[in-house]
N, C-alpha and C positions, 0 to 999 in steps of 0.2 A: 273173628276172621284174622288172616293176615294182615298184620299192621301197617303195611305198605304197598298200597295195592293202586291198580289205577281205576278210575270210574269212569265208564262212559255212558252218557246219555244218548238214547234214539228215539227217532218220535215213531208212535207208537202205531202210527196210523199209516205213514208214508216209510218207515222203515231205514229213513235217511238218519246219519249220524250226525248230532246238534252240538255236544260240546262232551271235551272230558276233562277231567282235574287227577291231581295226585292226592291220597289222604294222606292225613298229620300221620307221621312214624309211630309218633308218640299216643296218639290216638284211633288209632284208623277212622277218623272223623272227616268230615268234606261237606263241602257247602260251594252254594253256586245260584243265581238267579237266574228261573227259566218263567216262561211267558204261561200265561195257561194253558195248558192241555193234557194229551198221556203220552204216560213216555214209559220205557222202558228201560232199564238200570242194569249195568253188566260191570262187575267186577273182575277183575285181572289182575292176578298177584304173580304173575310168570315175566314179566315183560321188563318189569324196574329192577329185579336178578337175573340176568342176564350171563354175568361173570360167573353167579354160584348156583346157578338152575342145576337141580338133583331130579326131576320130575316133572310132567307139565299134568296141570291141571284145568278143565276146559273152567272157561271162566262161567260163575255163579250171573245166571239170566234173572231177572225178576218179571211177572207178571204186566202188565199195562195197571199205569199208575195212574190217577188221576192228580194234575199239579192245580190248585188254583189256591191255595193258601200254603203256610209255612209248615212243614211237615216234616217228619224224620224216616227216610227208608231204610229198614232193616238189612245186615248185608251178613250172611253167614255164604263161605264159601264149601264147595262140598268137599270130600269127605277123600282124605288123601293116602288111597290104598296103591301098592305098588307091588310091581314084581321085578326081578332083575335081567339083565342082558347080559351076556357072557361074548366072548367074542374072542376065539382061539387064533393068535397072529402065528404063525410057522415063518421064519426068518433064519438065513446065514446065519450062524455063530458069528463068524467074523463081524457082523454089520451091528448084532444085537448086542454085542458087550463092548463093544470101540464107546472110550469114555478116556479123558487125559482132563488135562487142568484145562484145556481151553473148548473140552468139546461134553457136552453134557450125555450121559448114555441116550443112542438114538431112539430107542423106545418111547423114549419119554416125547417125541416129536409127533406121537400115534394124535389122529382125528376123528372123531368117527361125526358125520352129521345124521343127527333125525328130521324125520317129516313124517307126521303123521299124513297115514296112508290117502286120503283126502285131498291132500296139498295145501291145508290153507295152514297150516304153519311149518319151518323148519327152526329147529335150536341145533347147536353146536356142544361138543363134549371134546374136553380136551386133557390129558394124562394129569395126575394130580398136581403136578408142579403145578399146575394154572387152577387147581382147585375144584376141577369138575369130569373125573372119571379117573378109577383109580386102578394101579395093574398089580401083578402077582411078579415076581424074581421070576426071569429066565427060565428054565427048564428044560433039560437034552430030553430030544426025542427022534423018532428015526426021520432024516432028513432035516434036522435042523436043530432051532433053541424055538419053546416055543414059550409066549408072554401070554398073558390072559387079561384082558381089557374088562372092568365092571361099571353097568351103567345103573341106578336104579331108576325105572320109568314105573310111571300110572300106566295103567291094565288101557289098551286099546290096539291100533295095528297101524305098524309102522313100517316106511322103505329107511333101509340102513344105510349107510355108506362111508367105509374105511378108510383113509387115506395115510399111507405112509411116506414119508421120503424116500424119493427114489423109481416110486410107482403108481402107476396110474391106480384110482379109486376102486373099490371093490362094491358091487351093490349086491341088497338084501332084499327083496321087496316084500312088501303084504305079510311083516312078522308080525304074529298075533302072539301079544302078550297079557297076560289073566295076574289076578292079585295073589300076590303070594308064589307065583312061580318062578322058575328059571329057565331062559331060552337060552342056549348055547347052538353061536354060530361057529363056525370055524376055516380057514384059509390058509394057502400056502404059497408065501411069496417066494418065489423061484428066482434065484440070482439072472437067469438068462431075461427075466420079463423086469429088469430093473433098468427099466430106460428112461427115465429123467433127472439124469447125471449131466451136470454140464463140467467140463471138463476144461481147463486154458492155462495161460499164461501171463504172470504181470512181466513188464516192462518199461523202465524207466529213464528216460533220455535223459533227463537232469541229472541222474545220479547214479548213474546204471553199474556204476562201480560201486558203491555200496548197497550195505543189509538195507531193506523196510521192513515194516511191519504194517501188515492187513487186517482189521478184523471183520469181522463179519457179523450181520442184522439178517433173521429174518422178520421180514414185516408180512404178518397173514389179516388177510381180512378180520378172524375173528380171536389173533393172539396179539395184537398189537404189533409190539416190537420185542423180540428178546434177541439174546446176546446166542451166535450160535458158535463161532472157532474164531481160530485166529491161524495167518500163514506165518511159516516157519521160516524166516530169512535165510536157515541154511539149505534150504531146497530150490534154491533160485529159481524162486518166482512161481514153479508150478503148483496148479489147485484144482480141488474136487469138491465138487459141492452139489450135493442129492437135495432135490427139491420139489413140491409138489406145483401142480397149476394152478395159478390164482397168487401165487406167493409173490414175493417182492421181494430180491436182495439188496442187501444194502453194502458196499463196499469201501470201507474209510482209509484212508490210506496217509502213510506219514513214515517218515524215512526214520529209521534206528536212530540218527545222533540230532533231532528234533529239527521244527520244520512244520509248516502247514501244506497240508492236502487236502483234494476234493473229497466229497463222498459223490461216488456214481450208485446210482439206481437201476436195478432190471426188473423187469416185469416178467413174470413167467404165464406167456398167454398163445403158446405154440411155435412163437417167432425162434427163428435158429436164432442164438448170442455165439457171439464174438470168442475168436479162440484166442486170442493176443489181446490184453488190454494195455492200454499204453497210460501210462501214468501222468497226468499234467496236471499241474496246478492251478485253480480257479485263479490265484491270483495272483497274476503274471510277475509282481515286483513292485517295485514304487518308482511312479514317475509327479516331476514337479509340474504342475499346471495350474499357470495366474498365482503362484506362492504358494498352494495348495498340493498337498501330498494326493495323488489318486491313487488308491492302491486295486480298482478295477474299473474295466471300460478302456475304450480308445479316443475320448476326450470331447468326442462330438455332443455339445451338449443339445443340440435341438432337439437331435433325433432319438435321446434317452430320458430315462428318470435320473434326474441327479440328485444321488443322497451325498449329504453331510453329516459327518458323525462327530458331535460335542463329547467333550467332557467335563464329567461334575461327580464331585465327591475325591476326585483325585488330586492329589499334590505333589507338588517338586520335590518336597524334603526330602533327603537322606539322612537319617537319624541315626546317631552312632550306637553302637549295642555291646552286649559284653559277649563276646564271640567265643563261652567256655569250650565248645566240644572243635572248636577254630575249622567249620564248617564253611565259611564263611556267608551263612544264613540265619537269620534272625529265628529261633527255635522258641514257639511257644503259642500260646492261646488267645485267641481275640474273643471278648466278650459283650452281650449290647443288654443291659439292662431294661428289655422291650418295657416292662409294667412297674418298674421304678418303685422296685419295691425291695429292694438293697439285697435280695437274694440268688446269687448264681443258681438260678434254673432256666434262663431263659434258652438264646442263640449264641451259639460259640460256633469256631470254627479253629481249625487247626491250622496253621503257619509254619512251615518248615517242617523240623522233625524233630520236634521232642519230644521227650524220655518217661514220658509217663501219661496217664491218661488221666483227665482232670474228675474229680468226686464233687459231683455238685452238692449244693445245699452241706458244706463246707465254711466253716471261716474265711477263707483264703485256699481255693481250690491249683491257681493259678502260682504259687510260690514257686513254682521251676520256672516258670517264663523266665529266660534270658533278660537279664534287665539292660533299659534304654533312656536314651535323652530325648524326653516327650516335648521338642523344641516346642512342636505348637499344642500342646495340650489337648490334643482330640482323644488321648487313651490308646492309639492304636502306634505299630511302629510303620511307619512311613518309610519308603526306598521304591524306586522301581517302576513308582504308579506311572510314567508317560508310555513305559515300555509296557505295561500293563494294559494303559486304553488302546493301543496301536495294535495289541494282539487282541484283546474283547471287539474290536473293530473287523480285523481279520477273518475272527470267529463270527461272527454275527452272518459277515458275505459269504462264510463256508456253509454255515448254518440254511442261509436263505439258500442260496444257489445249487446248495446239494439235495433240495425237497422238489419230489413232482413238480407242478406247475415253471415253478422258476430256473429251474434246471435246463429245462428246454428253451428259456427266455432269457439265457447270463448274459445277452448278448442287447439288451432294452435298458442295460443300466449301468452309469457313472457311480464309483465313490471315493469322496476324499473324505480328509482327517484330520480334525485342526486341534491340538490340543493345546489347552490353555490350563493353568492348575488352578483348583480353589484352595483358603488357607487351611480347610481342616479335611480329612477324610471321612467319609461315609454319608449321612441324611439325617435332616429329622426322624422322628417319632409322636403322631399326634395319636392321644388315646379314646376310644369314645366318647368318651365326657370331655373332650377339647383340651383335658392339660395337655402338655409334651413331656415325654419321658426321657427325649434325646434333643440335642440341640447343636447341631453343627453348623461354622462358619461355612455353605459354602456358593458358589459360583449362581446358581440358579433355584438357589431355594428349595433343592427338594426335600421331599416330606413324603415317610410312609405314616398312609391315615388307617388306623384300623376302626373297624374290624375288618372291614373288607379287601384290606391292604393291598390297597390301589397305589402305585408311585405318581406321588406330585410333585410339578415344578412349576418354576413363572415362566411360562411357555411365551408369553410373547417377548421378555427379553432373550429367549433364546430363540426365537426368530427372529429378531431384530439383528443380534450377532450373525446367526448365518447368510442375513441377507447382506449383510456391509461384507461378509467373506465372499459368498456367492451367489451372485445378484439371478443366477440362474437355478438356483434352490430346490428342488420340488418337494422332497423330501428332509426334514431335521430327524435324524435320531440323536436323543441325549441320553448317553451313557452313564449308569452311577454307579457307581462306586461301592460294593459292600463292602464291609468289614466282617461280617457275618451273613449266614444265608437267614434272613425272616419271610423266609417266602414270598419274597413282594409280587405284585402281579404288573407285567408289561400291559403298555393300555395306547389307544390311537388317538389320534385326534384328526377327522377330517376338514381340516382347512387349508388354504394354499397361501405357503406349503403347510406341507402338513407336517403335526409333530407325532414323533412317536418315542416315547417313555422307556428304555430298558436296559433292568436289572442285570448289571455284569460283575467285574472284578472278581474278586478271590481267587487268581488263580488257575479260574476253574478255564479247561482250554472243551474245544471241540464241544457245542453247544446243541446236543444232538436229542434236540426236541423240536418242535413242529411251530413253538413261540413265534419267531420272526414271518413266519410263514403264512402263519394265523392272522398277523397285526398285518402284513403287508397285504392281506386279502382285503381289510377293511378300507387301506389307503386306496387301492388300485379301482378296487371295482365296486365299493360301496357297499361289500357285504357285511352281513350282521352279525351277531353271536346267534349259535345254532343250539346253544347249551339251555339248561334249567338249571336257576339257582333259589325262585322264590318259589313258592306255594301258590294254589291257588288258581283262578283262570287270568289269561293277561288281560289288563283294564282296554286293549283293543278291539278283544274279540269280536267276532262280526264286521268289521271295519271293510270296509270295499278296496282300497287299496294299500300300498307298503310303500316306504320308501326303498326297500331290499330287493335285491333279485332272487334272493335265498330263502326268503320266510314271508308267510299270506297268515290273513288271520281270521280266513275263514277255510274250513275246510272242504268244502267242494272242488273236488279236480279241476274242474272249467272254470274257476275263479282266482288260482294262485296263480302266480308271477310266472313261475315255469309250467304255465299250463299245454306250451307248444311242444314240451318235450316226450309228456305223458299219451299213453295209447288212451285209446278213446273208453276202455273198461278196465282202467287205475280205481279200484277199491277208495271210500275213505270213509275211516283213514287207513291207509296202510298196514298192518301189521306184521309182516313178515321181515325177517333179520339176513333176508336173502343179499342184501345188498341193489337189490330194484329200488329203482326210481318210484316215488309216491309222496305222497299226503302224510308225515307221519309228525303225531302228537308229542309237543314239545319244540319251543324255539322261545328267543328274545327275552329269553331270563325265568320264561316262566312254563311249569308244567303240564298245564292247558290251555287252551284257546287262541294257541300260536301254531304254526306248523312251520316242517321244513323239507326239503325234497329227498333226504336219503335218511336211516337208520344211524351212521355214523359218516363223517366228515370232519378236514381239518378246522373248521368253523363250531365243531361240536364239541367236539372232544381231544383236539390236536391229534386225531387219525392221519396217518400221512397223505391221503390221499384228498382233494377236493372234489366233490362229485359233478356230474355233468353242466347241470346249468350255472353252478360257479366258474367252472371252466369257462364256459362260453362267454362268461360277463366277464372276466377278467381279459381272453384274448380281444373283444371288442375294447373294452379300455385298453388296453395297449394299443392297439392301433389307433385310437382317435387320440393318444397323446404322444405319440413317435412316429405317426405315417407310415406307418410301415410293419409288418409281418415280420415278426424276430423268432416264429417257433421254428426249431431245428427241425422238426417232424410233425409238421401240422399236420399229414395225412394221417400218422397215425394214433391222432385225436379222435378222431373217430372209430377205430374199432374197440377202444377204451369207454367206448359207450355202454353203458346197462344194456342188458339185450332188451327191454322194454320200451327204451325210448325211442320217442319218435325224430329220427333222423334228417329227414327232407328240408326240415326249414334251415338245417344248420350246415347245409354246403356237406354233408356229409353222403 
C-alpha cells in the first residue's frame, strides 16, 4: 500500500468513528490501543497529498474485525486505474499571452475543483506551477487562443468546475469517466462575460509627489499565497487586477526611495471594493512616551495590549572594514558553523554585495569577504544593529497588523521599543546531545536547541527588564538577532505578561508570513497549535475536556469546544477540503486523536486566515482585556462565516 496513508478506526457495530492515526512513511506500519470489540479499518492515502493529489482513490474498507488480543490488520489499497480529463479554455489572445517580469502568464492561474458526483468529497487541481494539473501552449483558434487543461482522475462521475481570473466559474455536472479513457470538455470565455475585474486607484498623501511601488499577493483558499504583479510607478497609481470569488488580495505598499507600509487585505466575497485607495501608514511615526519610543497606538495604556520589543543578539559596534569596491557597505558572507564540524556547509547568508558566490566544502570558501576589525570577536561584522531592531520592530507591527484578524483590531494595541545592545551578535547553539556548537556573549541568553529549533532565552530576566521599562507590559517580544537564517522557530509563552520569542535581523524587511499572527493567537485568546508534527495517536485522546477553544480530543461534534458553532449533522470526522466548519483529524502536535475545527488555519499551517471559532475567542479576549469593541467591521464577521456554521449564538 501507499506508504503514507491515514487509518481510521469505526466500531463496527454502531458505525461511529473511534480513532485515527497517520502510518510510519517509512513503513506504512500503525499501531494504536482499542478496547475490545469489532471495528472496522479504512485506509486513506488521498487526504495527507493534498498539494500533489493526481487521482482520488476511494479508500480500502475492511470487513468487521474482531479486536480482543494484539493483532496485525492487513491493508492493501485498491487498484489505481485512471482516465484523463481534458478541458478546452477558449480565451482573448490578449489576456492568454499577457506575461512580463512581474506578471506570470495568466493561464497558469486556471482552477478547476472536483467533486465526486455524490458530494462527499471535493479536491482542487491547480496548473503545474503548483504541481497538480498540467496545460498544453496556447493555440489560435477561431475566436480566440485556446489552452488545454489535463487532469488524470480514477474512473467514477464527477461535477467539474473551472475557474479563471476574471470570470465567474463554469460547471460540468455528472462527467462520467471509465479507465483508460479521455473526456474532453470545452468552453469559451468571451471578453464581454469578464466581469470580476476590480479596477482603482492608489493614492498617497504622504508622498503623493513621488513614485511607490505595489505589489501584489493572491491568497486563495487552496494556493496559499503567491506572488502575482507589481504597479508600475510611471502609471500614477492606476490598476487592474482580475480575480476570482473566494480569493483574497493582498496589497503591500512602500514608496520608491524606501520606507514602511501597510499591507491592506481584500476579500473577494461579492462586496463592491473601493475605487481610490488611499495609502497610510500603520505606523504613524515615533512618539516618546514615559522615555519609551511608541512607534504604534495612541498611548492609552488601560484600554490596549501593550507590547514591548527587546533586543538581543544585537550590538552598538561599528566595525571598521576594508571598503575595496568604496560602496560604502561591508561586502561579504556570514557563516554559522550549526554542527561544529569545521566544514562550511552549514547556514550563510549574504551581506551586502559581493562579488562572487561562495563554493562550499572549500578550504576557505569566504576569502572575498571584505576584511574587518572583529572588535568583539563574535566572527560577524557588526554596524547598524540599533537601526536594524527598530526596523525588525517595525516589521514585526506591519507584519501583525497587515493579517486578517488584527488588521481590523490596529486600533487594541500599544508599541514601544527599547533597545539595549549585548556584547556579541547573534545566539547560542545547543546540539542534541547538549554540547554547544555556538557560544555567544549575549543580553538574554538565547539559545537555538535543536533539533527542534525552538528559540531560547532566560525569559524572566526579560520580564524583569520590561517590567522596570513598563510597569504596564502585557506583552514582551524579544528580538534576536541572526547572522544567518538556521531556520529558528518563533514560540509563546502564556504568562502575564507574556513572552514571545522572534527570529529577526538580517536585513530581511517586510516579514510577509502569518508568524506573528500565529504566536499572537496563542497570547490573545489561548489558542493551540492546529499542526502534526509526531506520530501516532495523542496521549489525550478521549479526554472530556481542553484547555483550547480550537482543538477537542474526542471526536464527537457535541463534545468539542466549538460545538455551538457546528449544525446539528456535522459529519465526524470531517473530511471534506471545502473549507466547512467540522471535526477534522489532526491537532496538538499529533496526527491522531486530536482534532480541530477547519482543514486549514492560521493555527495549522500559517494559512492566512483564522477560522470561525478562533475568531470568536479572540474578539471575546479583546474585549474582556480593553473594554471595549476595537473591530473596524464587526458586522462583517459574520458573513465571513462558513456557510455551515451555526450562527445565533454568536450575535450574528
Amino acid at each position: 500500500m501507499n506508504n503514507n496513508a491515514e487509518i481510521r478506526v469505526f466500531d463496527a457495530v454502531t458505525g461511529l468513528f473511534v480513532v485515527s492515526v497517520q502510518t510510519d512513511w517509512r513503513s506504512a506500519s500503525f499501531s494504536f490501543l482499542l478496547p475490545t470489540g469489532r471495528y472496522t479499518f479504512e485506509a486513506d492515502s488521498n487526504r495527507l497529498r493534498v498539494q500533489n493529489l493526481l487521482f482520488y482513490r476511494a479508500p480500502y474498507v475492511s470487513a468487521p474485525i474482531l479486536v480482543d488480543q494484539d493483532l496485525t490488520v492487513p491493508m492493501l489499497l485498491t487498484n489505481e486505474e485512471s482516465g484523463t480529463i481534458e478541458i478546452a479554455a477558449i480565451m482573448p489572445c490578449s489576456i492568454v499571452n499577457q506575461s512580463d517580469l512581474y506578471r506570470p502568464p495568466f493561464i497558469d492561474f486556471a482552477e478547476a475543483t472536483i467533486t465526486l458526483a455524490d458530494g462527499t468529497r471535493i479536491s482542487r487541481y491547480v496548473v503545474e506551477t503548483f504541481g497538480q494539473m498540467t496545460r498544453s501552449d496556447p493555440q489560435p483558434v477561431n475566436g480566440g487562443c485556446e489552452v488545454t487543461y489535463f487532469m488524470n482522475m480514477s474512473p467514477g462521475s464527477y461535477d467539474i468546475s473551472l475557474g479563471m481570473p476574471g470570470w465567474e466559474n463554469v460547471e460540468w455536472k455528472a462527467v462520467e469517466l471509465s479507465n483508460g479513457t479521455i473526456k474532453r470538455l470545452s468552453h469559451h470565455f468571451r471578453e464581454w462575460d469578464r466581469k470580476l475585474v476590480w479596477k482603482g486607484r492608489f493614492e498617497d498623501r504622504l508622498i503623493s509627489s513621488k513614485p511607490f511601488y505595489t505589489s501584489i499577493n493572491i491568497i486563495a483558499p487552496n494556493l496559499k499565497n503567491f506572488y502575482y504583479g507589481s504597479y508600475d510607478p510611471t502609471d500614477r497609481g492606476n490598476f487592474e487586477i482580475a480575480y476570482r470569488r473566494e480569493w483574497m488580495i493582498e496589497l503591500v505598499f512602500s514608496p520608491a526611495n524606501g520606507g514602511l507600509y501597510a499591507r491592506q487585505r481584500f476579500q473577494f466575497d461579492g462586496r463592491d471594493h473601493p475605487s481610490v485607495l488611499l495609502l497610510d501608514r500603520i505606523i504613524d511615526g515615533n512618539s516618546i512616551d514615559d522615555g519609551l519610543l511608541r512607534i504604534h497606538g495612541n498611548g492609552d495604556r488601560e484600554h490596549r495590549y501593550n507590547i514591548l520589543f527587546l533586543a538581543e543578539g544585537y550590538t552598538s559596534e561599528t566595525e571598521p572594514f576594508d571598503d575595496r569596491n568604496r560602496n560604502r557597505l561591508w561586502d561579504g558572507y556570514s557563516w554559522i558553523d550549526e554542527n561544529a564540524d569545521g566544514i562550511v556547509n552549514d547556514h550563510y547568508a549574504q551581506i551586502g554585495y559581493p562579488t562572487y558566490s561562495p563554493a562550499l566544502n572549500t578550504d576557505n570558501p569566504f576569502y572575498a569577504n571584505e576584511a574587518f576589525d572583529d572588535i568583539n570577536g563574535d566572527g560577524y561584522h557588526n554596524a547598524g544593529e540599533a537601526s536594524e531592531f527598530h526596523d525588525n520592530a517595525r516589521d514585526f507591527m506591519l507584519s501583525l497588523l497587515g493579517s486578517d484578524f488584527w488588521y481590523e483590531h490596529e486600533d487594541a494595541f500599544n508599541a514601544y521599543v527599547l533597545f539595549e545592545p549585548s556584547a556579541q551578535a547573534g545566539f547560542d547553539i545547543t546540539l542534541p546531545d547538549g554540547r554547544q556548537s555556538v557560544v555567544r556573549d549575549t543580553r538574554y541568553d538565547a539559545n537555538l536547541r535543536l533539533p527542534r529549533r525552538t528559540m531560547e532565552l532566560n525569559r524572566t530576566l526579560a520580564t524583569q527588564r520590561a517590567l522596570t521599562a513598563l510597569p504596564d507590559v502585557d506583552l514582551v517580544v524579544v528580538l534576536v538577532n541572526q547572522t544567518t537564517n538556521p531556520y529558528a522557530r518563533g514560540n509563546m509563552a502564556r504568562t502575564q505578561p507574556g513572552v514571545m520569542v522572534w527570529p529577526s535581523g538580517l536585513h530581511r524587511r517586510w516579514m510577509n508570513d502569518m508568524g506573528p499572527s500565529h504566536e499572537m493567537g496563542h497570547f490573545v485568546a489561548a489558542l493551540c497549535d492546529e499542526y502534526s508534527e509526531y506520530e501516532g495517536v495523542h496521549p489525550l485522546h478521549g479526554a472530556p475536556t481542553t484547555e483550547c477553544p480550537n482543538v477537542g480530543f474526542k471526536p464527537d461534534p457535541s463534545e468539542v469546544p466549538w460545538r455551538g458553532w457546528l449544525a446539528p449533522d456535522s459529519p465526524r470526522p470531517n473530511r471534506s477540503l471545502d473549507g466547512m466548519l467540522g471535526v477534522f483529524e489532526g491537532a496538538h502536535y499529533y496526527s491522531g486523536g486530536a482534532y480541530r475545527p477547519s482543514f486549514e488555519s492560521t493555527m495549522r499551517n500559517l494559512h492566512p486566515f483564522f477560522h470561525a471559532p478562533s475568531r470568536a475567542a479572540l474578539e471575546e479576549a479583546l474585549h474582556l482585556r480593553t473594554g471595549t469593541r476595537h473591530s473596524v467591521d464587526d458586522g462583517e464577521r459574520c458573513q465571513r462565516t462558513p456557510i455551515n456554521a451555526v450562527h445565533a449564538r454568536h450575535g450574528c
